[in-house]
C-alpha positions in Angstrom: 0.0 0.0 0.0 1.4 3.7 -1.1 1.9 5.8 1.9 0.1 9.1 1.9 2.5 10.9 3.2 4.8 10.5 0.0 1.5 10.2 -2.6 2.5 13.9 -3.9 5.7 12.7 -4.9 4.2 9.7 -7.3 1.9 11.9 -8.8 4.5 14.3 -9.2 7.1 12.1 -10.8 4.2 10.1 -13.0 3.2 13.8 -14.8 6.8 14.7 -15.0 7.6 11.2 -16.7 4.2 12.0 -18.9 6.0 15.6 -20.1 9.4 14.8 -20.5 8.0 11.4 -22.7 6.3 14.0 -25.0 2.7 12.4 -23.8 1.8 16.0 -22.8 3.4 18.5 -25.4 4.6 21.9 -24.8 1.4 24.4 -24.5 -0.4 21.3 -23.6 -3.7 21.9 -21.0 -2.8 18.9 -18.3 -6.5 17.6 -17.1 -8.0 19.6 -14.3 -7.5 18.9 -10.7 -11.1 16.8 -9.9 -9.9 15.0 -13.2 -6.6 14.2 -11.7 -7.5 13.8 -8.2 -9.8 10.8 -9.7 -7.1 9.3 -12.2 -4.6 9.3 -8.9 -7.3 8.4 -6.7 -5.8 11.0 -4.4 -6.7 14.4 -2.7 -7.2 18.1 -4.5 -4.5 19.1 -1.8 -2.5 16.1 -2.1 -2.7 17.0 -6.8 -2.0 20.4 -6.1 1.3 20.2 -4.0 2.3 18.1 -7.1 1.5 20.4 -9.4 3.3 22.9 -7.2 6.2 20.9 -7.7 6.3 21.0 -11.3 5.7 24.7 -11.1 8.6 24.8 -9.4 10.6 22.8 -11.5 10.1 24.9 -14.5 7.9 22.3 -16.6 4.2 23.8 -16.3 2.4 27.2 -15.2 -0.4 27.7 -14.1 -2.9 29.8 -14.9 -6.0 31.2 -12.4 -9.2 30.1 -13.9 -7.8 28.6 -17.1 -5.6 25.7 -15.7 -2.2 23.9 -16.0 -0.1 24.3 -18.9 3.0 22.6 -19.9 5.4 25.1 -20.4 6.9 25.7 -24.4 10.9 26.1 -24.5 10.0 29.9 -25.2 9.0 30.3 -21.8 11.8 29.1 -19.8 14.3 32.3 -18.6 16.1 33.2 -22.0 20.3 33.3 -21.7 21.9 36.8 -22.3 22.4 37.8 -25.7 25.7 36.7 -27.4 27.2 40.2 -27.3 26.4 40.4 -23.9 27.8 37.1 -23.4 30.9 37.7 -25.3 31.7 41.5 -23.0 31.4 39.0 -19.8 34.1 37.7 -17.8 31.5 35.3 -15.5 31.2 31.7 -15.6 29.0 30.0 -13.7 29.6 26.9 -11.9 26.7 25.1 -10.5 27.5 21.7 -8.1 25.3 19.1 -6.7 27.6 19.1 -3.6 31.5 19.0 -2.7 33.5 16.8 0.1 36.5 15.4 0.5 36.0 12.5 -1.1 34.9 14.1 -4.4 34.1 17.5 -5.8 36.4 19.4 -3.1 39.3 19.7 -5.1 37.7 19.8 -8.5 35.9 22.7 -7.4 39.1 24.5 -6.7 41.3 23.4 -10.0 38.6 24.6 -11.6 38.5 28.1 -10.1 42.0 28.5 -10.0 42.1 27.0 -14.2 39.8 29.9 -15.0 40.9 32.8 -13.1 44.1 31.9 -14.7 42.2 33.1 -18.1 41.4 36.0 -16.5 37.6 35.1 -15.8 35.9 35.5 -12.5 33.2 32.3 -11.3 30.1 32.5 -9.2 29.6 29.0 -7.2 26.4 27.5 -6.2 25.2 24.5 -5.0 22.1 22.2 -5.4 22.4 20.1 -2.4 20.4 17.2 -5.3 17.8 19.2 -5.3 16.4 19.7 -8.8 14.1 22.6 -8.0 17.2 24.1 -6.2 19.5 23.3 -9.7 16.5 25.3 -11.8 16.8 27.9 -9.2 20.6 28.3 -9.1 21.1 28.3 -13.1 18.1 30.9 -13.7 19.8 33.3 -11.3 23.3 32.8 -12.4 21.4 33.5 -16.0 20.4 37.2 -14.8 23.6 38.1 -13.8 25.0 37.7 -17.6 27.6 34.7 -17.0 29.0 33.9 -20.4 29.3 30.1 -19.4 28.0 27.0 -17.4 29.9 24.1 -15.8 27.0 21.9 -14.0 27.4 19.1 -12.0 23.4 17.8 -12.5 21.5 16.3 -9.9 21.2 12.8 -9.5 18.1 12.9 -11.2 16.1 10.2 -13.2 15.2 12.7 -15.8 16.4 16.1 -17.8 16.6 19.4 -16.0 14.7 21.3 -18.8 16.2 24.7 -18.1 19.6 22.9 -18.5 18.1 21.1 -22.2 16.7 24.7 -22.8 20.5 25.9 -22.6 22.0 23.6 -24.4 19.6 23.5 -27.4 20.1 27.4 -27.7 23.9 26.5 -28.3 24.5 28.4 -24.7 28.1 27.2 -23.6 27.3 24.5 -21.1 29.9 21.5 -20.0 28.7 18.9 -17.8 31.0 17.1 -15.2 30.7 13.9 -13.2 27.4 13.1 -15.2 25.9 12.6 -18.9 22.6 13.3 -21.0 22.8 11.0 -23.3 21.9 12.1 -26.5 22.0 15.5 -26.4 24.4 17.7 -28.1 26.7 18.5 -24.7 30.0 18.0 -24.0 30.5 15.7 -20.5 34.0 14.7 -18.4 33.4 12.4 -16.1 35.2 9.4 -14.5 35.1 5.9 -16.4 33.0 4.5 -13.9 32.6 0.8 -15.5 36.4 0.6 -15.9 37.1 1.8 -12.4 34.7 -0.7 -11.4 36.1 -3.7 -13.4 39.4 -2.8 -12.3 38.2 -3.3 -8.9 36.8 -7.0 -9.4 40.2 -7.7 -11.0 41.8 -6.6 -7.6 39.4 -9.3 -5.7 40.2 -12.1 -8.2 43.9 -10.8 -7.6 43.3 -11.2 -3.9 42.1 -14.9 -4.1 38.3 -14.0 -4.0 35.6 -16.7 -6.1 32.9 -14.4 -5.4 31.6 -10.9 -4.9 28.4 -8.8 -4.0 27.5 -5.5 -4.8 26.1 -2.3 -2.9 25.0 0.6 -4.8 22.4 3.3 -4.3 19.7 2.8 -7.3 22.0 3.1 -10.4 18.8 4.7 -12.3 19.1 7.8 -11.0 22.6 8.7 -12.3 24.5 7.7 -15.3 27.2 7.4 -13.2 26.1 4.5 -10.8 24.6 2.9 -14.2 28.0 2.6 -15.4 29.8 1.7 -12.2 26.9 -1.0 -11.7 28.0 -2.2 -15.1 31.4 -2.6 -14.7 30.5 -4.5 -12.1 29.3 -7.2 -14.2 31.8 -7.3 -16.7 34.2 -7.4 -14.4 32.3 -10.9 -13.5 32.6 -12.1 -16.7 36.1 -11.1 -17.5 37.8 -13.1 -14.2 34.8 -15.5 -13.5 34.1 -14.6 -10.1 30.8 -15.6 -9.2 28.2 -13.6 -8.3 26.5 -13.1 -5.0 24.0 -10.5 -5.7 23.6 -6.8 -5.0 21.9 -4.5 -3.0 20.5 -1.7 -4.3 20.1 1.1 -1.8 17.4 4.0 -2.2 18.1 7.0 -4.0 19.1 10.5 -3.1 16.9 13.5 -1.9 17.3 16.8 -1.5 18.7 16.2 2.0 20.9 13.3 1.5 24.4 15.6 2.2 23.3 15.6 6.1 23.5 11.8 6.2 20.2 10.9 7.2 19.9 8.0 5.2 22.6 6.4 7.3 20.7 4.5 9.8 18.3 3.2 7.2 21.4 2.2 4.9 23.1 0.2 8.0 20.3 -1.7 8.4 19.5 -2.8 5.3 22.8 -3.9 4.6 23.0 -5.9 7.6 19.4 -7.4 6.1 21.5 -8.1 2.8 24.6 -9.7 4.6 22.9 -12.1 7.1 20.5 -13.5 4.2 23.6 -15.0 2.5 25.3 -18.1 4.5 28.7 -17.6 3.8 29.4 -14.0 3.3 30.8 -13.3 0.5 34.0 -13.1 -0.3 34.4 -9.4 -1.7 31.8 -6.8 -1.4 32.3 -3.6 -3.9 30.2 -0.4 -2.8 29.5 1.8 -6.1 30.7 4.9 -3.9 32.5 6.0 -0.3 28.7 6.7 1.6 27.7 3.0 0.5 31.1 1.7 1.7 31.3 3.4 5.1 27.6 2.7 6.0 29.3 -0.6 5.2 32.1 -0.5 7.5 29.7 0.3 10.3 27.8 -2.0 9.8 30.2 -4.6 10.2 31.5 -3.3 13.4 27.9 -3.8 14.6 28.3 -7.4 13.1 31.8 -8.1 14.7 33.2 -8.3 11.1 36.4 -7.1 10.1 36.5 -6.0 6.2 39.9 -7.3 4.8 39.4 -10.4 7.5 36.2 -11.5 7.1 35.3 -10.3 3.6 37.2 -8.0 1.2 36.0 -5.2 0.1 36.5 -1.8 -1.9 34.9 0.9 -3.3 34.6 4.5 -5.3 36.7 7.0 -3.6 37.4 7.2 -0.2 37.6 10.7 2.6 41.6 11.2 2.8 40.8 13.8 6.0 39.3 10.6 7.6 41.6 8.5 9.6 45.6 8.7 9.2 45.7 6.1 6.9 43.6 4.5 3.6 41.2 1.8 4.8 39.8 1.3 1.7 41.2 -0.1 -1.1 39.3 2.2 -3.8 39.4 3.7 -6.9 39.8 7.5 -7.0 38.5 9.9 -9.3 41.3 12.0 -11.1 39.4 15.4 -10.1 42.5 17.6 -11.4 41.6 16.4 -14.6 38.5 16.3 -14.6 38.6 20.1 -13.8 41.4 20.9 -16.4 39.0 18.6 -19.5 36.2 20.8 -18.2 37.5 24.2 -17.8 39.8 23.6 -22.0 36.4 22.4 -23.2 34.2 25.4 -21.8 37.4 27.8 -22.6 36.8 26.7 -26.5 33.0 27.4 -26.4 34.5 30.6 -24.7 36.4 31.7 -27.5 35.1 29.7 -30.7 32.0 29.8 -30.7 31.1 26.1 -31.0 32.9 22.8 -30.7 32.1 19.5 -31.1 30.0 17.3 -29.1 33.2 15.0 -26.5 32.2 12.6 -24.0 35.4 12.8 -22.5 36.3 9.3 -20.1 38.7 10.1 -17.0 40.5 6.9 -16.0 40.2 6.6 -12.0 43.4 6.3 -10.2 43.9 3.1 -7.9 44.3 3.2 -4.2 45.9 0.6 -1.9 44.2 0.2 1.6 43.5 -2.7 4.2 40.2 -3.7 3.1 41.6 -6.1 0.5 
């Protein structure tokens, strides 16, 4: 049964999904409230905090006595014009989040790469919310920036102001994500060979099988290919398989760790189903892996004793020393891809659509 409490939120995402499939077009009237309220066998109040939300988000408008529109491209907050683009010395950077374990130092290159060139950046941060990211990248727009470096939400579907952007030729580079098939350049980590590599290691380490934890790989093109490495990494050193957990995805206020608790136990739910352990567990990214960690000291396990494991990145601040063996994102070049790409939309006008692959660095710690 679908709890109340979170009904908004399927209505929400089921008319998102509706407009971004093209099953309601731009200028589109969506069906009235009553009408919807019946279809989702839900409240008016509970339909119009949904329809809020897609206000919000940029995709409809609504209109006092006449209804709910999907909005046209036309609508969305026009860029500045290219000759006011072209007198700027602003780019815009806009981040889902930073830590230590990625984004940190990225952030910084990427400053220090561009004020190099002389221009001057405006930071802002999404925290994964996608209203937040719409917000963020419309304000940055009125200020005249002459260029967009995004970090996108995890998100299941397009930001439309950021599709609006990119279709008007505006110069946008996206980092650490991909929206596959549109005409955008992307630098981001080679997730699925970082994760191969990482099944390699266990098969190195004597391992005949592994598991895998990762937070729902559908909600970033990122933990898709990280959750496919996986596999073939499987297939190429015939480990066997021991099944994976997939973990919920991110909202708005995942940075302040509230998922924790809920991610320990359902990992210790996933470990005591399976009689033995298995003999390597990979986590698709550091949160994953240290929920992991404590939730083998609740156990009385000791990763690198009692099972390998490994994962995406780890926090160097943490502890003195690496505990997990991990893969780590090359962020300085990330950064300088990112900031040359952006640098040639900058100054030429147009370049061509690169989906640019950053090889992940290994990292020996005492997990494996």
């Amino acid at each position: 049964m679908r709890s109340k409490d979170f009904l908004y939120e399927e209505v929400y995402s089921d008319i998102r999904q509706k407009i971004m499939s093209g099953h309601y077009q731009p200028d589109d009237r969506l069906p009235g409230e009553d009408e919807l309220s019946q279809e989702y066998h839900a409240s008016r109040i509970t339909i119009k905090r949904a329809l809020d939300m897609l206000r919000e988000d940029g995709l409809v408008r609504r209109v006092q006595g006449k209804g709910t529109f999907v909005m046209g491209l036309e609508d969305m907050r026009p860029a500045a014009p290219m000759e006011q683009r072209k007198e700027s010395r602003l780019v815009g950077i806009v981040l889902e989040h930073v830590s230590s374990p990625f984004g940190l130092e990225m952030m910084y290159r990427m400053i220090r790469l561009l004020e190099e060139q002389n221009y001057k950046t405006c930071v802002r941060f999404t925290f994964g919310d996608i209203r937040k990211e719409t917000e963020e990248i419309n304000d940055l727009l009125s200020m005249h920036i002459c260029g967009l470096i995004i970090m996108p939400c995890h998100d299941s579907y397009y930001n439309m102001t950021i599709l609006k952007l990119i279709l008007e030729h505006f110069p946008v580079v996206l980092v650490d994500k991909q929206m596959s098939g549109l005409p955008v350049s992307s630098i981001y980590t080679d997730g699925s060979g970082a994760v191969k590599a990482l099944v390699h290691k266990l098969r190195e380490r004597g391992a005949k099988n592994a598991a895998l934890i990762t937070i729902d790989p559908s909600s970033a093109s990122s933990l898709g290919d990280r959750v496919e490495g996986f596999y073939k990494g499987l297939e190429e050193t015939g480990i066997g398989n021991m099944g994976e957990l997939i973990l919920p995805r991110r909202t708005g206020d995942w940075i302040f760790e509230k998922r924790s608790e809920n991610y320990i136990t359902a990992i210790e739910g996933f470990l005591r189903s399976m009689d033995p352990l298995p003999e390597g567990i990979v986590c698709t990214e550091y949160s994953t892996a240290r929920a992991l960690l404590e939730t083998s000291r609740q156990m009385h396990l000791e990763l690198g004793v009692d099972t390998l494991a490994c994962c995406i990145d780890e926090n160097p601040n943490s502890t003195a020393e690496v505990f997990f063996s991990h893969m780590h994102q090359d962020e300085a070049e990330i950064a300088r891809k990112a900031v040359e790409v952006l640098l040639t939309l900058l100054r030429n006008g147009q370049v061509s659509q690169m989906q640019i692959k950053v090889p992940a660095i290994y990292i020996e710690g005492r997990s494996l």
